[in-house]
C-alpha positions as CSV (number, residue, x, y, z in Angstrom):
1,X,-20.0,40.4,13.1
2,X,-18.1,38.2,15.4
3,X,-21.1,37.0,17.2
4,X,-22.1,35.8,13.5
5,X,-18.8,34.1,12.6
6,X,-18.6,32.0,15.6
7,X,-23.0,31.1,15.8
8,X,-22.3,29.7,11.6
9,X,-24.2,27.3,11.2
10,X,-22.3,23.7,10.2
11,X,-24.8,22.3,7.8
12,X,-22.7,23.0,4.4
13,X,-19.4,21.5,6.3
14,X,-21.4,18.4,7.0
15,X,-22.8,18.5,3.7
16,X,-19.7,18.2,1.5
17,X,-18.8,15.5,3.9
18,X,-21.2,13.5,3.1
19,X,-21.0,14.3,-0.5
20,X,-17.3,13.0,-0.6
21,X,-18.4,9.9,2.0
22,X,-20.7,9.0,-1.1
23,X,-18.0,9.3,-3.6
24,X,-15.4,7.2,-1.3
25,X,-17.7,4.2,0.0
26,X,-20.5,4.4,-3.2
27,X,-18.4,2.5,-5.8
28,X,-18.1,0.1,-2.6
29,X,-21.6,-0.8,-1.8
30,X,-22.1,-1.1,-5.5
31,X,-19.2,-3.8,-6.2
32,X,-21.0,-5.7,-3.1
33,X,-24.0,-5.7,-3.9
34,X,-23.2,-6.4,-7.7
35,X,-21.0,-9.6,-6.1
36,X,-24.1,-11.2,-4.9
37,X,-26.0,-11.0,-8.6
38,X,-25.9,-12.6,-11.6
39,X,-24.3,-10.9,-14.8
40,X,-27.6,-10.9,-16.4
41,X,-29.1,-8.9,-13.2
42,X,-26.0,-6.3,-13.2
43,X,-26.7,-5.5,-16.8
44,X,-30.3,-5.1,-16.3
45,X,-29.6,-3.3,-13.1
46,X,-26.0,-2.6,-12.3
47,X,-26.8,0.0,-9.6
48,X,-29.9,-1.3,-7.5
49,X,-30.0,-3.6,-4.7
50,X,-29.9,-7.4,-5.8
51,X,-33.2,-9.4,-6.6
52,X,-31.5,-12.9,-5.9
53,X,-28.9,-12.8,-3.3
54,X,-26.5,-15.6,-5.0
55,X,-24.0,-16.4,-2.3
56,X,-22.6,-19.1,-4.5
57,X,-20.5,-16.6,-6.6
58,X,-17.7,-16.0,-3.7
59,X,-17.2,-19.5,-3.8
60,X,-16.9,-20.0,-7.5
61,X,-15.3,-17.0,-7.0
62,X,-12.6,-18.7,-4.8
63,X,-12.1,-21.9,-7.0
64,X,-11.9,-20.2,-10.6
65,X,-9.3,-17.9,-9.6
66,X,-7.5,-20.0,-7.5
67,X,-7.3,-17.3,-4.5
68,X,-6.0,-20.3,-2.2
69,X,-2.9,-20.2,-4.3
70,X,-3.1,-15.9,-5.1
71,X,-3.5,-15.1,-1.4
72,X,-0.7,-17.0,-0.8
73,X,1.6,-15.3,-3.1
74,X,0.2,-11.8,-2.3
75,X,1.0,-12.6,1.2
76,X,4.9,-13.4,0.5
77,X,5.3,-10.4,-1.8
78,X,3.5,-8.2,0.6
79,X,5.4,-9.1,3.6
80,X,8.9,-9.7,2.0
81,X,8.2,-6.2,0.4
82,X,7.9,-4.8,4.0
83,X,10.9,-6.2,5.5
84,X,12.8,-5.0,2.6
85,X,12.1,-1.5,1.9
86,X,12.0,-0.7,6.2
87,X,15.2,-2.1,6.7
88,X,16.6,-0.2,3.6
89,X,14.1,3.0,4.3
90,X,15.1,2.9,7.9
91,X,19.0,2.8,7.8
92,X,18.9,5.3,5.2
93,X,16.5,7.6,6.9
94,X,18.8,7.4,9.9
95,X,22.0,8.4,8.2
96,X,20.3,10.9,6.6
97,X,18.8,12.5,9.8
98,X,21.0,11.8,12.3
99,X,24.9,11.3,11.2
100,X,24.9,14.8,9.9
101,X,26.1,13.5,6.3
102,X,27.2,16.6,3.9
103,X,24.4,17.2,1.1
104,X,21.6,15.1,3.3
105,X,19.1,17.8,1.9
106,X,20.0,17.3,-1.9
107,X,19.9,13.5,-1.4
108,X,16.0,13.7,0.6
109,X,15.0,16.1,-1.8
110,X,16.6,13.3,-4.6
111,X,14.3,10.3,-3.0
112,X,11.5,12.9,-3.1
113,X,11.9,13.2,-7.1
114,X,12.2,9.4,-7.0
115,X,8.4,9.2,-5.8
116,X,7.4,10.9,-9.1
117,X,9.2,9.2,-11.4
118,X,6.6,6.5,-13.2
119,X,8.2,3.0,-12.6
120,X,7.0,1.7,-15.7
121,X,9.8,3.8,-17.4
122,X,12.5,1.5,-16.8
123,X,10.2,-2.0,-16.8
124,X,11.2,-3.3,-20.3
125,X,15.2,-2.9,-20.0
126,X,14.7,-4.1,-16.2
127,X,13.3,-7.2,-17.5
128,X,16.2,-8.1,-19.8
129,X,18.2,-7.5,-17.1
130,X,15.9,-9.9,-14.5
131,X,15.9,-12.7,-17.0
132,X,19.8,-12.6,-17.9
133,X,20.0,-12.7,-13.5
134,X,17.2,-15.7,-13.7
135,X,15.3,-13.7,-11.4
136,X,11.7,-14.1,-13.8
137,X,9.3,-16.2,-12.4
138,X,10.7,-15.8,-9.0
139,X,9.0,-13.8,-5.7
140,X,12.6,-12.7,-4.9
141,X,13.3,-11.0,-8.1
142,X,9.6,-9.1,-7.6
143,X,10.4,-8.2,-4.3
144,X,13.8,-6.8,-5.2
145,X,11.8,-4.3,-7.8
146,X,9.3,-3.5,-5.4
147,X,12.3,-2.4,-2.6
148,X,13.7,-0.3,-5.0
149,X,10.1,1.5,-6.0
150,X,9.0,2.2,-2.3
151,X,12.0,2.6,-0.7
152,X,12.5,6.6,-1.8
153,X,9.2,7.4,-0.5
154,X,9.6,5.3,2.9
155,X,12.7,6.8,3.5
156,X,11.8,10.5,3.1
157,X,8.7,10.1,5.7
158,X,10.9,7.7,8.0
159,X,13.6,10.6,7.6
160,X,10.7,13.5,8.3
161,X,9.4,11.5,11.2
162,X,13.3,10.9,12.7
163,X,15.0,14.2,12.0
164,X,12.5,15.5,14.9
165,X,12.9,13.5,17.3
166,X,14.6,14.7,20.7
167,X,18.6,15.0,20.8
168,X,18.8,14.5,24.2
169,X,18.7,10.6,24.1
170,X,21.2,10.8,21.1
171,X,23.7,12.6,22.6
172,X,23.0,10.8,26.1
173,X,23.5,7.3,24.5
174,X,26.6,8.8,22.6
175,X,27.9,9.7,26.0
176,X,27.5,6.6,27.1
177,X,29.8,4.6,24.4
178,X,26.8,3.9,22.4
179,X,27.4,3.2,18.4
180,X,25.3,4.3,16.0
181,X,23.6,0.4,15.7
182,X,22.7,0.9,19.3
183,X,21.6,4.4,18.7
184,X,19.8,3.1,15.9
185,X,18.3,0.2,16.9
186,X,17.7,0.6,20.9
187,X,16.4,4.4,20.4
188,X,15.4,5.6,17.1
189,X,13.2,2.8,16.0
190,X,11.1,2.3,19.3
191,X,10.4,6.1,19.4
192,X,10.3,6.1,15.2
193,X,7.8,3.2,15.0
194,X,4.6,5.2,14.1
195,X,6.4,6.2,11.0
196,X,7.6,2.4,10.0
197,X,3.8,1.4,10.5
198,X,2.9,4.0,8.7
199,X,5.5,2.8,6.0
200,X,5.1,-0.2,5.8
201,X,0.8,0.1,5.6
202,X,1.2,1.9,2.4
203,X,3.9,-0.1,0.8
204,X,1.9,-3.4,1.7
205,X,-1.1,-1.7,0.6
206,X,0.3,-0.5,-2.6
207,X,2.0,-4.2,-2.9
208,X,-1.6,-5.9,-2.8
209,X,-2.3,-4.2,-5.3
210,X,0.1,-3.8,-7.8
211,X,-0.3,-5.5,-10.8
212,X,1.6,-4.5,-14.0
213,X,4.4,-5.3,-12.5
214,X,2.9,-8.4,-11.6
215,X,1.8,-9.5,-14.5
216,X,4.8,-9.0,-16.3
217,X,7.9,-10.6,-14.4
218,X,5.8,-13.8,-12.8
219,X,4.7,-15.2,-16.4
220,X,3.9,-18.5,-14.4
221,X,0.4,-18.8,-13.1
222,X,1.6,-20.8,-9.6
223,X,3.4,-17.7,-8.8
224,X,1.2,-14.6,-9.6
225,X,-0.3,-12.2,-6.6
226,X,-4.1,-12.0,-6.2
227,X,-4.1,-8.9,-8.2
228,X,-4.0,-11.2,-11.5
229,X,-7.3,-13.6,-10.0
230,X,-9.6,-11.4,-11.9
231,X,-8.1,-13.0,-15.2
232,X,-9.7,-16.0,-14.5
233,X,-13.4,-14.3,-15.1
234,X,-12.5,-13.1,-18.7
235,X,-14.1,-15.3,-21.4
236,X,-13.1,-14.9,-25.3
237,X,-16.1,-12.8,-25.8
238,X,-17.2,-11.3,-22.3
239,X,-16.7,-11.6,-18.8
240,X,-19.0,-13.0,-15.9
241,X,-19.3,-9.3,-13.7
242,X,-20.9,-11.4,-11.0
243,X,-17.7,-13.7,-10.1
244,X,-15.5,-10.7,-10.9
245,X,-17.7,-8.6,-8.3
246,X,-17.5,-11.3,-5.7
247,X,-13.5,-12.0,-6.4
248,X,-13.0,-7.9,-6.0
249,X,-14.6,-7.8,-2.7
250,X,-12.3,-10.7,-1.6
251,X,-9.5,-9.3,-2.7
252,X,-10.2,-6.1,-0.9
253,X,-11.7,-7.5,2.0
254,X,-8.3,-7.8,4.0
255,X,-7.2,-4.7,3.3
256,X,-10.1,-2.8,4.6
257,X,-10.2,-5.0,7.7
258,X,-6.5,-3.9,8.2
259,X,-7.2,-0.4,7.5
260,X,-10.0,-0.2,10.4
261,X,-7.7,-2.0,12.9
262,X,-4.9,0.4,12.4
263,X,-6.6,3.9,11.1
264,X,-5.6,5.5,14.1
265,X,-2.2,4.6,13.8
266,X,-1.7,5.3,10.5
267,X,-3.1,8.5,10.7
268,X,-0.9,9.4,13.5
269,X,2.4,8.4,11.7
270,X,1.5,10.2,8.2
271,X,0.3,14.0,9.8
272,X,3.0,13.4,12.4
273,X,5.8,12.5,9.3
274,X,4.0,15.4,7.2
275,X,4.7,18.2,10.2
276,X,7.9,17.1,11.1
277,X,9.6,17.2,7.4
């Protein structure tokens, strides 16, 4: 019976992995090819392999939605966001793992609950509050509202990832006179930095994104993310599917670059946060 067990064959593993691989890159290789048709092609054939490869739609594409201007924004948001909600994730993280602070657990388990509150609970009263602060229409007063969204999850996996780390440097830099900055920033975060990559990939990600938000507190065209490109494509009685195919696959294009480059890594600092919680 053992002898069976271990000669099983791995056919059906491999099976359902492709059958998920065709759910995850399917919709995919349909939104490319549908980026290089027409909108009359993708209604007779919204599935199939293009007739006419028109190349021409990325770069109508790229003037109609005015992605010089979008990426541009996306890119201040998106980095801003991660500078933000590290430097807040990471300070609380520490304090939480290492300073031995009474009811730690209660407040992690608090930032865990914060994950799975819906944001858009609190979007119409917070955007009274932004326009009495003058902070509509600005990237600052977006960025602030996307700290305070990502920074509970960041700083439960930063705090996952930190409360495991060895004591022995701790209490050798301790010995040596070392404060808690020092601690903090000379040990924890070069032996913690799997985690911030890890962090800051999924805020960025999720950043890139994000669009009701968006949408809602930068009313001004000049100042919207890339998210809010596809717009542009909506007519008063349809919407051209080629130029909103081709603007998709730009906007995800970066992000699935970045995700190849750094898969490894981000892998790494998620199982690693996961075990270590």
């Amino acid at each position: 019976m053992l002898a069976r067990q271990r000669t099983a064959s791995p056919i059906p593993s491999y099976m359902i992995l492709i059958l998920l691989a065709v759910f995850a890159i399917g919709p995919l290789v349909i939104l490319i090819m549908n980026s290089v048709k027409s909108t009359a092609e993708i209604g007779r054939n919204p599935i199939g392999f293009p007739e006419t490869v028109i190349l021409q739609n990325f770069a109508d594409a790229w003037q109609e939605g005015n992605y010089a201007t979008t990426i541009r924004n996306s890119v201040v948001l998106t980095f801003g966001t991660i500078v933000g909600t590290l430097t807040i994730a990471g300070l609380a993280a520490y304090a939480l793992a290492r300073l031995k602070l009474k009811g730690a657990n209660l407040i992690a388990f608090y930032f865990l609950v914060g994950t799975s509150v819906p944001a858009q609970l609190f979007m119409i009263p917070l955007f009274f509050v932004w326009r009495e602060l003058g902070l509509v229409n600005t990237h600052i007063g977006l960025i602030l509202i996307y700290c305070g969204i990502y920074s509970p999850f960041s700083t439960y996996l930063l705090r996952s990832y930190m409360i495991s780390l060895p004591e022995e440097f701790v209490e050798a830099a301790k010995i040596d006179g070392a404060s808690n900055w020092v601690i903090f920033r000379h040990i924890i975060m070069p032996l913690s930095w799997p985690g911030f990559l890890t962090a800051g990939l999924v805020v960025g990600l999720n950043v890139w994104n994000e669009f009701l938000f968006a949408i809602t507190f930068l009313p001004g065209t000049d100042q919207r993310p890339i998210a809010t490109s596809l717009f542009a494509f909506q007519a008063r009685f349809g919407r051209d599917w080629g130029l909103t195919s081709a603007g998709s696959v730009i906007m995800v294009l970066p992000i699935i670059v970045l995700f190849l480059m750094l898969q490894r890594r981000f892998m790494e600092g998620l199982t690693a946060g996961g075990l270590k919680a």
